[in-house]
C-alpha positions, 0 to 999 in steps of 0.5 A: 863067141860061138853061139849062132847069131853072134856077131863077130866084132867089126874089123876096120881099115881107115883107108886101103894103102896104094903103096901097099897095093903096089907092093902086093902087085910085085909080090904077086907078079901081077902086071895089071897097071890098074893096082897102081898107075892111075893113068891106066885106071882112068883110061879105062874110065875107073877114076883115078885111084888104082883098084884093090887086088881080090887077094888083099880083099881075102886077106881083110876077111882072113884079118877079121877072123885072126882078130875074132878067134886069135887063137883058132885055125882058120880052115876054110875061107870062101870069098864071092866078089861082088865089087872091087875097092880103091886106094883111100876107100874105108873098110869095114869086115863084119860077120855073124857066127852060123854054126857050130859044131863039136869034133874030134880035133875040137869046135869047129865055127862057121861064119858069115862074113861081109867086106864093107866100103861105104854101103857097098857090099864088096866082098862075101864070104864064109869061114870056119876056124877050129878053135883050140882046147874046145873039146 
């Protein structure tokens, strides 16, 4: 699965949990009560469901490519957000391999991946992985 324009298998999320975002947010000492009072999300006139954190969002892409190459190594990830996600929403990670390339340490693959809810483009990134025993 390292041919360029191959597209990686989609990694899905039924839905983002809110107790779970509730939890990232006292992991990250992260005191915006838009990641879990929904009082504070439709004071700010974002409806009811608290909002994602971008790291979560990061981690879903990190997930997609853990699932794609289980053994590699995940060496760079790169992430443009380009919207935000709420407690409930689906989630879908696809991404399609752009380069590849042969180094000392192995084969090293380059990805382009997109974070997916409904027809919104949440999150853009790009990843490289090593991947193991290649050379």
């Amino acid at each position: 699965m390292t041919g360029v324009g191959t597209e990686l298998p989609a990694w899905r999320l039924d839905a983002v949990d809110a107790g779970k975002m509730k939890v990232l947010a006292l992991l990250l000492a992260d005191p915006n009560p838009l990641h879990f009072d929904p009082a504070a999300v439709r004071a700010v006139g974002l409806g009811d469901r608290p909002v994602n954190q971008g790291p979560s969002g990061m981690a879903m892409l990190a997930n997609a490519v853990r699932a794609a190459y289980p053994a590699g190594r995940l060496l760079r990830l790169q992430v443009t957000l380009r919207g935000s996600l709420a407690a409930g929403d689906e989630v879908v990670v696809r991404g399609v391999v752009t380069g590849h390339e042969l180094t000392d340490a192995g084969e090293t693959v380059r990805c382009e991946l997109t974070l997916e809810s409904g027809s919104r483009a949440v999150l853009r990134g790009s990843a490289e992985v090593l991947l193991p025993g290649s050379r």
